[in-house]
C-alpha positions, -999 to 999 in steps of 0.1 A, spaced: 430 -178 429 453 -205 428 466 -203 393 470 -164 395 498 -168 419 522 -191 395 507 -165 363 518 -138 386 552 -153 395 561 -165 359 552 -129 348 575 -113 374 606 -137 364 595 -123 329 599 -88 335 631 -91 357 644 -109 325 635 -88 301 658 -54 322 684 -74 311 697 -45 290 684 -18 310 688 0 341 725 8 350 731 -20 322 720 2 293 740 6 263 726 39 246 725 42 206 754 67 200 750 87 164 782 87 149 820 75 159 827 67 193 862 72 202 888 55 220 872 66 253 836 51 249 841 25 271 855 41 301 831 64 295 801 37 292 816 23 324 816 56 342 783 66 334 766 33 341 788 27 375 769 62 385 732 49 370 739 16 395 749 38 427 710 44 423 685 22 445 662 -6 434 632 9 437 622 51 434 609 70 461 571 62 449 572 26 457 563 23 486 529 42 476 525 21 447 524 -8 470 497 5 496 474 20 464 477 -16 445 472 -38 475 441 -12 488 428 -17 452 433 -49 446 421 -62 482 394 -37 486 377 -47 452 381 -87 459 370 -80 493 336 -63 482 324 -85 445 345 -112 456 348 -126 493 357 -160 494 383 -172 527 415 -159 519 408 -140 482 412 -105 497 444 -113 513 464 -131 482 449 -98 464 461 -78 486 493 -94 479 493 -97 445 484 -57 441 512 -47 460 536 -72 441 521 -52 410 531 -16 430 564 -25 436 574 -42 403 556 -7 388 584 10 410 612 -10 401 603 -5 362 602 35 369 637 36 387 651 10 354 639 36 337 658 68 357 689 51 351 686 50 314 683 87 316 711 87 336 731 70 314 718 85 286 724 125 302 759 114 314 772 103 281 757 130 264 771 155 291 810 139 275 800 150 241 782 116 226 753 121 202 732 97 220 700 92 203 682 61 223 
């Protein structure tokens, strides 16, 4: 169990990196010209993607069910001092990066219906 929790944090630091370009940062593909608006436009859209929250209103669940999982199931084949605990902890990590991936995600489409909404031909 010892190694899992560096694996676990290196993979965290690996996902947070890779939202770089997501979330309220997300360029969409336009089709076509952009005019001399886009980026006030880009700007607009993505300042009203980032007035969204971290984390969507499922996190919190996706915590409980990955730390019950993942502590309930070390807990029963695998009960060794603290195993269950850093499970536990380690599931509900996994639920709450799950959530932050989801609301990245809602401000993409966001962005995406925002820019569309001021006549764009976004296509990704």
């Amino acid at each position: 169990m010892r190694l899992i929790k560096p694996v676990s944090a290196i993979a965290l630091a690996a996902i947070t990196a890779a939202c770089a370009n997501s979330g309220a940062n997300y360029q969409p593909v336009i089709d076509g010209a952009v005019g001399p608006n886009y980026s006030s436009d880009l700007a607009q859209c993505q300042a009203l993607a980032s007035q969204q929250g971290a984390f969507d209103s499922n996190t919190g669940g996706n915590m409980l069910a990955g730390a019950a999982i993942a502590g309930g199931s070390t807990a029963v084949f695998n009960n060794k001092g603290t195993n269950a605990r850093d499970a536990a902890l380690l599931g509900a990590a996994a639920g709450a990066t799950a959530g932050a991936l989801q609301q990245q995600s809602n401000k993409e489409t966001i962005i995406r219906n925002c820019m569309r909404q001021r006549g764009y031909n976004v296509v990704g």
